[in-house]
Kinemage of the C-alpha trace (Angstrom):
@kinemage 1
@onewidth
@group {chain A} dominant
@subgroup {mainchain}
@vectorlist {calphas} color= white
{ca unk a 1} P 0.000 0.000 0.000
{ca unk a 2} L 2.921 2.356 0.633
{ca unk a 3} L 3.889 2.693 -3.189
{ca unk a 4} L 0.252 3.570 -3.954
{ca unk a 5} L -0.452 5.567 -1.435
{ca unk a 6} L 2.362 7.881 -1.118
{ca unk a 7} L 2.425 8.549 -5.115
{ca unk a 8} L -0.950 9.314 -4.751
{ca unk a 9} L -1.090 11.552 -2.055
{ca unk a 10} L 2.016 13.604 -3.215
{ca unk a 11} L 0.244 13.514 -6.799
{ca unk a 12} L -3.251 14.813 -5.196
{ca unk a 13} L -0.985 17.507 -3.012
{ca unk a 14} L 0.484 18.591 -6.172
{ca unk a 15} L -2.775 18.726 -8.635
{ca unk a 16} L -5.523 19.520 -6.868
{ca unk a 17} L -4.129 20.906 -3.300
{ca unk a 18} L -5.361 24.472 -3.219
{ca unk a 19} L -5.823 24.759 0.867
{ca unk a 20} L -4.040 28.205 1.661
{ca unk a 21} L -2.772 29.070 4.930
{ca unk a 22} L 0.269 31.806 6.238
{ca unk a 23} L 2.638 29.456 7.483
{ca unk a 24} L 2.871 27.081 4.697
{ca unk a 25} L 5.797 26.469 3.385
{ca unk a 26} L 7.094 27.856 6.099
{ca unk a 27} L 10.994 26.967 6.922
{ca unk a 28} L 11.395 29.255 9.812
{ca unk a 29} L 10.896 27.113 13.063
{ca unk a 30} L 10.106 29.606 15.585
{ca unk a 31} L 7.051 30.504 12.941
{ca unk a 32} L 6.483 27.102 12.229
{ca unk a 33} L 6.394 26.276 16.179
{ca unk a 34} L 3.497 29.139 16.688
{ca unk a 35} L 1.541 28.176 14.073
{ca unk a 36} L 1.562 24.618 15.326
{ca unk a 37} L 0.750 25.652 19.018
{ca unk a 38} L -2.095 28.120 17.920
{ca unk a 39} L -3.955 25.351 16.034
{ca unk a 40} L -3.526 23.015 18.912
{ca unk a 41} L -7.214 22.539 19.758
{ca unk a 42} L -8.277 25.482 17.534
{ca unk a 43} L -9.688 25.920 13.805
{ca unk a 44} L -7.531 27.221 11.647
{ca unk a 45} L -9.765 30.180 10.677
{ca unk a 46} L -9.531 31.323 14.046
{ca unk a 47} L -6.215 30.916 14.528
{ca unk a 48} L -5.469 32.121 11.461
{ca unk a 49} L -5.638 36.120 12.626
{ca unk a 50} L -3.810 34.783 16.358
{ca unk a 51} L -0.718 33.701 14.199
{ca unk a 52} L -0.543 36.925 12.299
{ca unk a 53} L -0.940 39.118 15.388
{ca unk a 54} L 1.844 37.070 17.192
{ca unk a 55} L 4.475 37.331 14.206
{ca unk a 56} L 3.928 41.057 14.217
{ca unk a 57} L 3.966 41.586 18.130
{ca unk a 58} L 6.787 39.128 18.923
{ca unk a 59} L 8.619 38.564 15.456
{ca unk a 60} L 11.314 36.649 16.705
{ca unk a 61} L 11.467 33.894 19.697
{ca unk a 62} L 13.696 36.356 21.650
{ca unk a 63} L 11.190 39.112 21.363
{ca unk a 64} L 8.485 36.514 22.751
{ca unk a 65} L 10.799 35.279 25.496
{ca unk a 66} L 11.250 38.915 26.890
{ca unk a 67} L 8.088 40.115 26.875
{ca unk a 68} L 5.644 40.840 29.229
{ca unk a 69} L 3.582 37.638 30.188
{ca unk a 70} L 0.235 39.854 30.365
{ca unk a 71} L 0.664 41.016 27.193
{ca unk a 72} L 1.384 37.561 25.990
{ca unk a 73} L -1.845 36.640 27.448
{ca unk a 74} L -3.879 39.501 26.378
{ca unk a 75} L -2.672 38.578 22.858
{ca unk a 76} L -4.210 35.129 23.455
{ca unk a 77} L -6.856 35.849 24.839
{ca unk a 78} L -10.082 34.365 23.268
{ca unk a 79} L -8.002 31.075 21.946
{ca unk a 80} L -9.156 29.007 25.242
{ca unk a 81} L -6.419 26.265 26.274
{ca unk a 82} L -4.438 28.939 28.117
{ca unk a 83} L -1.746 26.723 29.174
{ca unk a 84} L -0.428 26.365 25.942
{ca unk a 85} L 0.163 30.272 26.012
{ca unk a 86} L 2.152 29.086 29.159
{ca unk a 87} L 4.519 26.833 27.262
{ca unk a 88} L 4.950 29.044 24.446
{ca unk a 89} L 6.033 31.365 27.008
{ca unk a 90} L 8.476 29.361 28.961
{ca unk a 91} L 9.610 27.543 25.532
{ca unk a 92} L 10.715 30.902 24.184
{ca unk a 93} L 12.285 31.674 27.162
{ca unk a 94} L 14.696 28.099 27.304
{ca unk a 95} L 15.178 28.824 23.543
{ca unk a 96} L 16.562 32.377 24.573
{ca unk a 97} L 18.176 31.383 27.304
{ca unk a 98} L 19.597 27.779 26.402
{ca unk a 99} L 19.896 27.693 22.774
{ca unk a 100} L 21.179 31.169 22.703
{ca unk a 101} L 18.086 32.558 20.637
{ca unk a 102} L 18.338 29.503 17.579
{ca unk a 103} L 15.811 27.287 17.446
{ca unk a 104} L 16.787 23.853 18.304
{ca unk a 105} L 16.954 21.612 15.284
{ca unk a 106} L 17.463 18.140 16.992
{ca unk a 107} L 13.743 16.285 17.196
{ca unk a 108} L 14.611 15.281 20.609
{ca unk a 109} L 15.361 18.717 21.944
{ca unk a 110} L 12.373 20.106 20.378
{ca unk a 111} L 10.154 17.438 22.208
{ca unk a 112} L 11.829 18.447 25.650
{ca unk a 113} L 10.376 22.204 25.234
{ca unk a 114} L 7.528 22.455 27.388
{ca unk a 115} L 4.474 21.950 25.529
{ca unk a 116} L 5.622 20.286 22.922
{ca unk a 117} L 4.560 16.673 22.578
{ca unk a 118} L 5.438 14.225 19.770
{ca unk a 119} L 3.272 15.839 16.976
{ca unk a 120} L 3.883 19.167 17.095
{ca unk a 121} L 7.765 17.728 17.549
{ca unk a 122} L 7.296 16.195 14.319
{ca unk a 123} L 5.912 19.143 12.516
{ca unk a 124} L 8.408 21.409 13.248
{ca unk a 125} L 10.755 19.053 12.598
{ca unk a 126} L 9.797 17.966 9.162
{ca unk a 127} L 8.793 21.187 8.361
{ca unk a 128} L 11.949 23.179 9.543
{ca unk a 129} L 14.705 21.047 8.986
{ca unk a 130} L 13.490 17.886 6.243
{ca unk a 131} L 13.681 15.513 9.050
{ca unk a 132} L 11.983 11.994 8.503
{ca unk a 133} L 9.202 12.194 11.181
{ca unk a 134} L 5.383 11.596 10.789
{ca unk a 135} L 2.878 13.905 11.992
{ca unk a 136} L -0.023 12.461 13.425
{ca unk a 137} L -2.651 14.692 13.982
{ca unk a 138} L -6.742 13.997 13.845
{ca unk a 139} L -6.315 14.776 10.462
{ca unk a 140} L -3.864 11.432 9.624
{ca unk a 141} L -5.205 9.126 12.505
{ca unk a 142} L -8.637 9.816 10.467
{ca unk a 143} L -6.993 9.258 6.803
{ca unk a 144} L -5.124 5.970 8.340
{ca unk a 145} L -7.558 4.690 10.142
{ca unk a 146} L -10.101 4.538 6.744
{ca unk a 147} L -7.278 3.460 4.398
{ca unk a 148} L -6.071 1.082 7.235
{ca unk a 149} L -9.547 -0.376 7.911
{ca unk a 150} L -8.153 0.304 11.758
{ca unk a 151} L -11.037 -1.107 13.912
{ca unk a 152} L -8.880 -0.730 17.306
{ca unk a 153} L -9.993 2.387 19.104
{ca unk a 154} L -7.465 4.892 18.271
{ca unk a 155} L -7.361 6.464 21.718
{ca unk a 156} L -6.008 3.167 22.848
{ca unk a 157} L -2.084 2.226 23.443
{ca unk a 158} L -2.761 -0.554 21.205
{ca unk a 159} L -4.664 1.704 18.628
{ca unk a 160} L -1.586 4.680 19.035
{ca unk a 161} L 1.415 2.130 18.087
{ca unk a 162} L -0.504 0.696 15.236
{ca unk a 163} L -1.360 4.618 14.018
{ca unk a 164} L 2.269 5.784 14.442
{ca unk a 165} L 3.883 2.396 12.640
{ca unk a 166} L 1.673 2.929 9.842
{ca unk a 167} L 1.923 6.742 9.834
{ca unk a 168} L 6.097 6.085 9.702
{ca unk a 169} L 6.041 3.384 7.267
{ca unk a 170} L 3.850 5.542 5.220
{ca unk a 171} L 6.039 8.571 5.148
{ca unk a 172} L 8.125 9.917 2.101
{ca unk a 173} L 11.542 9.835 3.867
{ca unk a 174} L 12.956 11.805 0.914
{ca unk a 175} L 10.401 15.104 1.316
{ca unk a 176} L 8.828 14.709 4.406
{ca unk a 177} L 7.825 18.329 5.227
{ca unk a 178} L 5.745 18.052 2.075
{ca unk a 179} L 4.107 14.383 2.766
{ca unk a 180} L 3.160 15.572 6.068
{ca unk a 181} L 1.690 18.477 5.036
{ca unk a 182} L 0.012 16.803 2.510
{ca unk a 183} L -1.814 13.859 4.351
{ca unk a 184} L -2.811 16.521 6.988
{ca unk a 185} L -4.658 18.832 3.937
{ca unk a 186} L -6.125 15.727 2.337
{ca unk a 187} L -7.552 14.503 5.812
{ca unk a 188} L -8.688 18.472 6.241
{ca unk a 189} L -10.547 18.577 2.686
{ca unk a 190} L -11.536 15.526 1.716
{ca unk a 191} L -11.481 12.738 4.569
{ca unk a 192} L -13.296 15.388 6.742
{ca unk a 193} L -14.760 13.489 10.066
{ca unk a 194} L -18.739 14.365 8.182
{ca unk a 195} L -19.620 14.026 4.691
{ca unk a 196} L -16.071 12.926 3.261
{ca unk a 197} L -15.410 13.679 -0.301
{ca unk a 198} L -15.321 9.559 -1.056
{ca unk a 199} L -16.752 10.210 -4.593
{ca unk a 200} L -14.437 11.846 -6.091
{ca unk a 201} L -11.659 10.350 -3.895
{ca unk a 202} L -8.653 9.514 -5.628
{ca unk a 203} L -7.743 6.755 -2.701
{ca unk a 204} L -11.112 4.657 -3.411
{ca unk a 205} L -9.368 1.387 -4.789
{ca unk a 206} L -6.981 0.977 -1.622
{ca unk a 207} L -9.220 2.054 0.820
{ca unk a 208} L -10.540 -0.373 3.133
{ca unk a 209} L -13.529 1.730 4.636
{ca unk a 210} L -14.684 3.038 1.151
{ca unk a 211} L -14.326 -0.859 -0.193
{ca unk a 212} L -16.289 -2.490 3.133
{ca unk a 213} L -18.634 0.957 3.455
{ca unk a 214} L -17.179 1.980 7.155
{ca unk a 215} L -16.189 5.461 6.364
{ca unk a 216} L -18.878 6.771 8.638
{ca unk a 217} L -17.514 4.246 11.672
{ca unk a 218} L -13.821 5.133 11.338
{ca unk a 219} L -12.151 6.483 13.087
{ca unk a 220} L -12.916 4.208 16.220
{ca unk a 221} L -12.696 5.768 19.706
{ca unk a 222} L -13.336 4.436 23.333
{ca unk a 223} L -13.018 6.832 25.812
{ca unk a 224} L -15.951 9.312 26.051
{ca unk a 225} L -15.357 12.562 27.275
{ca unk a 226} L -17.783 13.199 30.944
{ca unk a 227} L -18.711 16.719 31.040
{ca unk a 228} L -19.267 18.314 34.238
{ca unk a 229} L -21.361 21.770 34.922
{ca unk a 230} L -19.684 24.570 36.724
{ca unk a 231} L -21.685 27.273 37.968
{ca unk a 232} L -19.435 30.571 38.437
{ca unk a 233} L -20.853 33.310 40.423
{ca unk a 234} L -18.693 36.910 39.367
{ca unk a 235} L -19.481 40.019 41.729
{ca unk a 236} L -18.622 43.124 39.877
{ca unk a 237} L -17.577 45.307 43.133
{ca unk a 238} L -16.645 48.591 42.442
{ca unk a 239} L -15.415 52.019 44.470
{ca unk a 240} L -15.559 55.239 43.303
{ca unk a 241} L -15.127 54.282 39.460
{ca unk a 242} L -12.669 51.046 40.374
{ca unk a 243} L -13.467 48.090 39.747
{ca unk a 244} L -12.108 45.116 41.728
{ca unk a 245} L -10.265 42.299 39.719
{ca unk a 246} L -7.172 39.648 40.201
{ca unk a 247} L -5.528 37.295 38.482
{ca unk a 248} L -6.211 33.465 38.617
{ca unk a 249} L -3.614 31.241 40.157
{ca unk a 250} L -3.441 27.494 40.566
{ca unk a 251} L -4.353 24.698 38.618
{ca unk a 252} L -7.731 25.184 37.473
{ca unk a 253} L -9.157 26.116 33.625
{ca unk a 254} L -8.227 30.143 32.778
{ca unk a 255} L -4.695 30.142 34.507
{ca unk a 256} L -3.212 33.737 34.647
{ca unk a 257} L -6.485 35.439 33.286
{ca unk a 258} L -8.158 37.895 35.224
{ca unk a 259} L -11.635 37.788 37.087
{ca unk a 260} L -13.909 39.558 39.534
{ca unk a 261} L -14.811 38.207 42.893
{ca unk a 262} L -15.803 34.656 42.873
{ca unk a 263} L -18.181 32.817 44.433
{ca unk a 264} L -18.785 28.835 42.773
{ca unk a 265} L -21.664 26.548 43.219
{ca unk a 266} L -22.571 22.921 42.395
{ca unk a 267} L -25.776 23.943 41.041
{ca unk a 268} L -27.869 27.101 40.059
{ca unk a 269} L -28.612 29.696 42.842
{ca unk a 270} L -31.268 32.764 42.940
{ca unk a 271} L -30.747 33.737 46.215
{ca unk a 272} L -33.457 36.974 47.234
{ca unk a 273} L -30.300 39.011 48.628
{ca unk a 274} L -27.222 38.177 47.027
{ca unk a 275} L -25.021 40.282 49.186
{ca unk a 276} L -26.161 37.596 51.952
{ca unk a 277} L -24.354 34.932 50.421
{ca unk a 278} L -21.818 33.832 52.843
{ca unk a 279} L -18.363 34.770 51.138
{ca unk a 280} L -19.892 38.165 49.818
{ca unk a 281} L -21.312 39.169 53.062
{ca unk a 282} L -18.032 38.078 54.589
{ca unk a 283} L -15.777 40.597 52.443
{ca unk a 284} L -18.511 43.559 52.453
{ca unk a 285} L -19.773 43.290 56.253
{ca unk a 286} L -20.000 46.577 57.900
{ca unk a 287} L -19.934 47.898 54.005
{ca unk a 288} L -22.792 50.260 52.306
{ca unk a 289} L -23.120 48.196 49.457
{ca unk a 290} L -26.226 48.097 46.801
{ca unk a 291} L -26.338 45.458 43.916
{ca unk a 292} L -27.148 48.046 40.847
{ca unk a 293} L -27.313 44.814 38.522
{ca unk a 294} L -27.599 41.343 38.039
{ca unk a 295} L -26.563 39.909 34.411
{ca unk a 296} L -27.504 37.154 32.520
{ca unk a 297} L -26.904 33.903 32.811
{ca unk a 298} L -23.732 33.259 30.191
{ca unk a 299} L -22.124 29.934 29.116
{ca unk a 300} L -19.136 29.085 27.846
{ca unk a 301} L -18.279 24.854 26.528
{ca unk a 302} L -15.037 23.752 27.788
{ca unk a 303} L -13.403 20.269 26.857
{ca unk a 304} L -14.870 18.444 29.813
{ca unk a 305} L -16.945 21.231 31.124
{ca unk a 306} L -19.622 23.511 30.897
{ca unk a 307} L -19.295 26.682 32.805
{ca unk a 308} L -22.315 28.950 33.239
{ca unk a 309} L -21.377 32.258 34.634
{ca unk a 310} L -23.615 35.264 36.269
{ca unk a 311} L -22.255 38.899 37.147
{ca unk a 312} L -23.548 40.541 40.103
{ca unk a 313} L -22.590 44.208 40.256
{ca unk a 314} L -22.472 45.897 43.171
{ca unk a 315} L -21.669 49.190 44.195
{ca unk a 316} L -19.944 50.128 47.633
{ca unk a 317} L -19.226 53.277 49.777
{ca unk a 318} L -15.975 52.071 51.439
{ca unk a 319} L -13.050 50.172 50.141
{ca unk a 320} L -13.997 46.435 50.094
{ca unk a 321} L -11.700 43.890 52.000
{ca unk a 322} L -11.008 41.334 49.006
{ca unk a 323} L -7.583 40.651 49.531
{ca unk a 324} L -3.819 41.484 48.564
{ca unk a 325} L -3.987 39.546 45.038
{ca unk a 326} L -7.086 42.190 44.151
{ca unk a 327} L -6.186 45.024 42.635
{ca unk a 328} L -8.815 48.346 41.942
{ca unk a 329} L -8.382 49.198 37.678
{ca unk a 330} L -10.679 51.967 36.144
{ca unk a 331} L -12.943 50.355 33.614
{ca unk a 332} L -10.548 51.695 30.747
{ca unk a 333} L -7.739 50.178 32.360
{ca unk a 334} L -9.424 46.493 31.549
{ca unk a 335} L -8.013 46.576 28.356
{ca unk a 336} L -4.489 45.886 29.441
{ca unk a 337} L -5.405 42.514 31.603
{ca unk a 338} L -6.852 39.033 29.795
{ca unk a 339} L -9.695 37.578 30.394
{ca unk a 340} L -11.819 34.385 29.654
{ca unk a 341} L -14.287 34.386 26.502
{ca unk a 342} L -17.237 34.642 28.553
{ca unk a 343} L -16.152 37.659 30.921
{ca unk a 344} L -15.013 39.284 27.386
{ca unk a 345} L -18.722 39.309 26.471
{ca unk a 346} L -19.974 40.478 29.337
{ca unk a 347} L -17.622 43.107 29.900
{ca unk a 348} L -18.379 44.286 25.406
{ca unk a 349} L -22.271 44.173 26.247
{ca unk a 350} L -21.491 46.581 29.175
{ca unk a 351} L -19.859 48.824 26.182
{ca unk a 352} L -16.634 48.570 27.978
{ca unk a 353} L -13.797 49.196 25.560
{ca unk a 354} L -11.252 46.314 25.536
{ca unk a 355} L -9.160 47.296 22.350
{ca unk a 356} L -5.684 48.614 23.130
C-alpha cells in the first residue's frame, strides 16, 4: 500500500491541493512552532488572525521570550487552552536562554520544550529542517484509520502504536515536510470526520472503509469525554469608578487570566439578597453596598466542562476587603489585563472598551 499511497497523495498535493494558509511552506521554526501551538485545539480560521498578530507583536522567539507575560496573554486571549500560552512562554524563554536565541533543530530537543509533545515535535521538525518524522494529527489518525480499515480504538495504546507504525512506514523519507503536510490537507478537505469527499476520492481502490462501506464508523474511539457543569458566580464590586479584579492562580481552567470576585456553586442559585451569600457578606460586612445589577446567565463549553457564569454588580461606599492579590483598575484600564471568553462578552455588552 505504501507505493500507492504515497504517489498518490504527493500527486493529489500537487494537482488539486489548493488549501491556503500563512505558514505554509514555512521553513522558519520559531514561525512554524506558533503556528503549530495556535492550532492546537483550535480551527484554523480562528487561529489564522492569532498567528498573524503574534508574528507582528513578537517577530522573533527572543522578542516573545522577553516580553511581558500579560501582554502575551492579552494577545491570546479568546483562543481558550491557556496553558499552551504558558509553554509558548516558557519555551521561548529556554530557547533564549539555552539555545542562545536559535531554534533547536534536533527532534529530541524540540520534544523536551515544554508543551511540545510528539506531533507538534514532528511538525516542526519535518517542516523546519526535512527531518523523517510523521505527523499524526486527527487529520492522519482519520486518513489511516479509513485506508487502514483500523477497527482498534485509536485512543487506545494498542490503537496509538498501530497509528504511528503505519503513519512512519507511510512517510516519504525523501520530502517529508511536504508528505506531512500533505496527508494533513487531504484529511482536512476531503477525509473530513462528516460528509467525506469519497466520490471523487482519488484513494477509493486501496481504501478499506470506502471498499467495506465503514467510512462513517472510522475512526474508532473508546473513551468518552464526561462533562461536568460549573456554575461561576462573578461580583462586579466597584469604588468610586474602580473596579475590583485579580488574576487566577493554581491549577484550574483560565490560569493567569483575570476575574472579579468569585463565588462557585454545584448547582444554580437565585438567592433573594445576594449580598447575603456567605463569602460576599463576609468581604462587604459593615460595608454600604447596593447590587445596581444582576446579568444574565452566560455559558461558555469547555473540553470536559460547561461553565455557566452570572455577574452581580455591586456598588460600595468604602473600600472592600477582598484581599492582597485584588487590585482596583478603572474600567478603561481592563483593556491591558486578559480575560476568559465569557467575561469578554460580558464586559463588550457593558460597552466597555477592551481594544488597546
Amino acid at each position: 500500500m505504501k507505493l500507492f499511497f504515497t504517489k498518490k497523495l504527493l500527486f493529489w498535493n500537487n494537482q488539486f491541493n489548493r488549501r491556503e494558509m500563512p505558514w505554509k511552506g514555512e521553513k522558519d521554526p520559531y514561525k512554524i512552532w506558533l503556528s503549530e501551538i495556535i492550532l492546537q485545539q483550535t480551527r484554523v480560521e480562528q487561529g489564522w488572525n492569532y498567528y498573524l498578530k503574534f508574528i507582528k507583536a513578537f517577530p522573533t522567539v527572543q522578542d516573545l521570550a522577553h516580553a511581558p507575560e500579560t501582554k502575551v496573554f492579552k494577545l491570546w486571549e479568546g483562543l481558550g487552552y491557556y496553558s499552551r500560552c504558558k509553554n509558548l512562554i516558557a519555551s521561548a524563554r529556554i530557547i533564549d536562554k539555552v539555545y542562545k536565541g536559535r531554534f533547536p533543530s534536533g527532534y529530541e530537543q524540540i520534544l523536551n520544550l515544554p508543551g511540545i509533545g510528539p506531533y507538534t515535535a514532528a511538525a516542526i521538525a519535518s517542516f523546519a529542517f526535512n527531518l523523517p518524522y510523521a505527523v499524526v494529527d486527527g487529520n492522519v489518525i482519520r486518513v489511516l484509520s479509513r485506508i487502514g480499515g483500523i477497527t482498534t480504538p485509536t485512543d487506545s495504546a494498542k490503537g496509538k502504536s498501530i497509528i504511528n507504525e503505519l503513519a512512519h512506514e507511510l512517510l516519504d523519507k525523501k520530502q517529508p515536510g511536504l508528505y506531512n503536510q500533505a496527508i494533513m490537507d487531504f484529511g482536512a478537505v476531503v477525509c473530513k470526520p462528516k460528509a467525506p469527499a469519497c466520490a471523487a476520492c482519488i484513494m477509493q481502490k486501496k481504501c478499506s472503509a470506502y471498499q467495506l462501506g465503514k467510512v462513517e464508523e472510522l475512526p474508532v474511539k473508546e473513551k468518552k469525554i464526561i462533562k461536568k457543569d460549573r456554575w461561576l458566580y462573578y461580583f462586579v464590586i466597584t469604588y468610586q469608578s474602580r473596579i475590583y479584579i485579580r488574576k487566577r492562580t493554581g491549577n484550574d481552567i483560565w490560569q493567569n487570566l483575570h476575574e472579579f470576585y468569585l463565588v462557585e456553586k454545584d448547582r444554580p442559585v437565585t438567592p433573594k439578597n445576594w449580598l447575603q451569600l456567605p463569602p460576599v457578606k463576609q468581604v462587604l460586612s459593615g460595608k454600604e453596598a447596593k447590587v445596581t445589577k444582576v446579568s444574565k446567565m452566560y455559558t461558555q463549553q469547555l473540553t470536559h466542562q460547561m461553565v455557566h457564569g452570572q455577574f452581580i454588580e455591586v456598588s460600595v461606599n468604602t473600600p472592600p476587603e477582598l484581599g492582597a492579590d485584588f487590585t482596583g483598575v478603572h474600567y478603561h484600564e481592563l483593556r491591558n489585563y486578559p480575560f476568559p471568553k465569557f467575561m469578554i462578552t460580558y464586559l463588550k455588552e457593558k460597552n466597555v472598551n477592551l481594544s488597546q
